[in-house]
N, C-alpha and C positions, 0 to 999 in steps of 0.2 A: 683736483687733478686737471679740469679744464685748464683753471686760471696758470697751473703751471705748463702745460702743453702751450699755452698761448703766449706765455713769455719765453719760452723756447722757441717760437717759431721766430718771435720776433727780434730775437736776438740773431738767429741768423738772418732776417731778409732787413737790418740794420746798414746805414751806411761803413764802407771800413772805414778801418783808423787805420790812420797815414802811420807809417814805423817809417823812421831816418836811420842811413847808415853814413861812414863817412871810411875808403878806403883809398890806401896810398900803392898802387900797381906799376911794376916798370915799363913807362910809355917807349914807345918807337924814337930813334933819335929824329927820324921825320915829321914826328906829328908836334904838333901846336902842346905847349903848356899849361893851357887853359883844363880845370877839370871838368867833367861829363856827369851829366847827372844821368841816372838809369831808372825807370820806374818801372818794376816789376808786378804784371796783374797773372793769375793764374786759378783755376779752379774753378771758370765759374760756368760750368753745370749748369747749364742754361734749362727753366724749369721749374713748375711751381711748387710748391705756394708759396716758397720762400723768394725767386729769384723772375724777373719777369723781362721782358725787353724794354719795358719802361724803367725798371732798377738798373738793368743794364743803361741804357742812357744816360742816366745821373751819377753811373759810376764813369761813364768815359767823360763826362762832363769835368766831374773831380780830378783827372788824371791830367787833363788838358789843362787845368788851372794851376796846377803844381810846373806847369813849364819842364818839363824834361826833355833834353836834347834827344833819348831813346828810347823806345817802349818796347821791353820785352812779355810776350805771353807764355806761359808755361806750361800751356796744354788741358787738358779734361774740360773742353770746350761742351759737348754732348750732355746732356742732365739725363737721371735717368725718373722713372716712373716714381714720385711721390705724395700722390693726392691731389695732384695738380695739372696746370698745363704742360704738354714737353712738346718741343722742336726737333727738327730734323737737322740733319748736318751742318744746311744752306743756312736755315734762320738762325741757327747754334752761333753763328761767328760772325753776322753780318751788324751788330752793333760795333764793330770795332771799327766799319770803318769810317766812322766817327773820329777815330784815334788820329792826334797829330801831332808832331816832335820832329824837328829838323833833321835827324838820322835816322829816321822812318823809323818801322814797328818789323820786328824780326819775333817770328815766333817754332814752336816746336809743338809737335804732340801727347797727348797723353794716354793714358790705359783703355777709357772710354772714348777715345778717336781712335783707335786699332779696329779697323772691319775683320772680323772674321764672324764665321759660323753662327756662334752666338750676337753677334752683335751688326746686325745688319743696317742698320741705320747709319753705320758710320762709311764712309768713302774710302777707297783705296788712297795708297799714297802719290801718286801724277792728280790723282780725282782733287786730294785735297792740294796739290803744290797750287793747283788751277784756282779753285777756290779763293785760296787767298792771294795769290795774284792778283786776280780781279779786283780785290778789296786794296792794292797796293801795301801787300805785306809780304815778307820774305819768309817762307817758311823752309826751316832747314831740319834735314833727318841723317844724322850723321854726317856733315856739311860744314863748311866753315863761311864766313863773310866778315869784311873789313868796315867796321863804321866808325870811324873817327881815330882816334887812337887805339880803339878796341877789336880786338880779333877774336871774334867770336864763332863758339862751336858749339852746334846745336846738335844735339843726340837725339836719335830716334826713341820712344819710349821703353826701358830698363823693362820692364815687368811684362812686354807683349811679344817684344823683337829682340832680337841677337844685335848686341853693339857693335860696332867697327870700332871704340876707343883708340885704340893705338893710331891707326889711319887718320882718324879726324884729332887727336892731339899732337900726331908730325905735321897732318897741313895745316894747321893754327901755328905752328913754330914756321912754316915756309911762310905763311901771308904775314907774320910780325906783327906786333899790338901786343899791348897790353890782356895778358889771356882772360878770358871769360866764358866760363861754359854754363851752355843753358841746357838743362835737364827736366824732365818730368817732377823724377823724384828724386830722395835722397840716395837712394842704394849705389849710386856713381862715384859717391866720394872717399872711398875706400880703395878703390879702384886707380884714383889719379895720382900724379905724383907729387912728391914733395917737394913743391916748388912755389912760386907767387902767384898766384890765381886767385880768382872769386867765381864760385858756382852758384848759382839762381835756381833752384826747384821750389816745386809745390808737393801737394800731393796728398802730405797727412794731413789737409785740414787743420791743424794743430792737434788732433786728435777728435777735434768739432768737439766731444763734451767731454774735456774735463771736472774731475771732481775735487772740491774743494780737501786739502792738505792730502790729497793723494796726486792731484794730475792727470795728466794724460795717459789714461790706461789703454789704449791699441793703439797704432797707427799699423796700416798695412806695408810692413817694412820685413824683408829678413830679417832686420837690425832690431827689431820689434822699437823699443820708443826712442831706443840711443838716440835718433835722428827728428824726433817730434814735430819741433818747432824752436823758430828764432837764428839765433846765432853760433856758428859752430869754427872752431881753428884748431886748428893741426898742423903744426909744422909752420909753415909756411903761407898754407893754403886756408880759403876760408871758405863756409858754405852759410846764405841764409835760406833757412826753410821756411816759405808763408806759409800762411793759415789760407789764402787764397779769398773765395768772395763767394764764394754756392756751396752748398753742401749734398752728400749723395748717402742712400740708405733714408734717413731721416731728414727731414727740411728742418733739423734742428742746430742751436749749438749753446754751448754752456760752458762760461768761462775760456774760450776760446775763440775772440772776435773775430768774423770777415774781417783781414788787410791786404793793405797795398804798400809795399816797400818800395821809397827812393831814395837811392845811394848816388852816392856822390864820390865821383873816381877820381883822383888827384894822381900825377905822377912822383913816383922817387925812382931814388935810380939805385938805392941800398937795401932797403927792408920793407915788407908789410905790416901795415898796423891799421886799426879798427877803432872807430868810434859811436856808439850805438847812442839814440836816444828815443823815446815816440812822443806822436804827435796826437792826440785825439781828431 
């Protein structure tokens, strides 16, 4: 029972494995043809045993060597109590700003960054816009920003707060770009329309411990696993869901590695299409 608790732990505080995507979105007739690479980090629950400021380190280290014109974060930045060390708000995010990519690091919230009541440690929303300001990072909450060819709209957390969706997907159609919404988790993409877009969440962990010829048996989703992990298309529209990089409940995971997703956004001017592959 040790030895397997201890290959549990260390499967999650493991480096991630890089996943590649490769999608074709309809660019602005103003922006450059050139495609955008986007590396997507999310989840990490900053927090022991599994997850430390020194791991944090060597994953922004990794993320920086992959050259990505974007870095998006996906939120559940706060870890919470697992046997180990935890941080407060401030020290929760302050690895990032390490992060560097030509169209800077645009990030959103997640369940475990919602202050209320129960969750005192985490900072209102001005508290945290400031936050990462300071660290030069954009943080948006039902908001939209233009970087490069991409128009992006960053939702405030699905599972904490009331969305604005309609609002924040007509002012992604007023700034123009290629659409990109960045979400906590999956439960958004039911929601959006049937059209060309690519959605970035975290959230389930990939489940953190899947079991062998069954899967991933929870993630905390309405949708319970419909939305688990990986790659998802609908219509038009496409969502990937990480597994993210920390884990919460247990500092464990099994069969469901910490990663890091970078895609790769090309322009068409006719249809969407996807090409998945991973990288160890």
């Amino acid at each position: 029972m040790l030895a397997l608790a201890g290959w549990l732990i260390r499967n999650a505080s493991a480096m991630p494995v890089v996943r590649r995507m490769e999608i074709a979105l309809p660019f602005p007739a103003d922006a450059p043809r050139e495609p955008v690479t986007v590396a997507l980090l999310t989840d990490t629950h900053l927090s022991g045993p599994d997850n430390s400021p020194a791991r944090m380190a060597r994953i922004v280290a990794q993320i920086n060597a992959l050259k990505p014109d974007l870095i998006l974060l996906g939120g559940d930045y706060i870890g919470d109590a697992k046997g180990g060390a935890t941080y407060d708000a401030l020290a929760s995010i302050a690895p990032f700003a390490g992060l560097r990519a030509r169209l800077g690091v645009v990030a959103v919230l997640g369940n475990h960054d919602s202050r209320s009541s129960k969750n005192l440690v985490a900072l209102n929303g001005p508290a945290w816009t400031a936050a990462f300001a300071r660290l030069g990072i954009t943080l948006l909450q039902d908001d939209v920003v233009r970087r490069g060819p991409l128009a992006i709209g960053g939702l405030q957390d699905i599972y904490t707060r009331r969305l604005d969706l309609p609002d924040t997907l007509a002012a992604m159609a007023r700034l123009g770009g290629a659409p990109l919404i960045l979400s906590h988790g999956p439960d958004v993409f039911p929601a959006l329309p049937d059209a060309p877009s690519l959605t970035l969440v975290g959230h389930s962990h990939c489940g953190q411990v899947a079991l062998p010829f069954v899967g991933i048996v929870y993630v905390p989703s309405k949708y319970g696993t419909r939305y688990g992990c990986g790659l998802y298309r609908d219509g038009a529209k496409t969502m990937i869901v990480a597994a993210g990089v920390g884990t919460s409940g247990l500092p464990i995971r099994m069969l469901a590695p910490p990663d890091i997703w970078l895609v790769r956004i090309k322009p068409t001017l006719s249809r969407t299409y996807v090409r998945e592959s991973n990288m160890p």
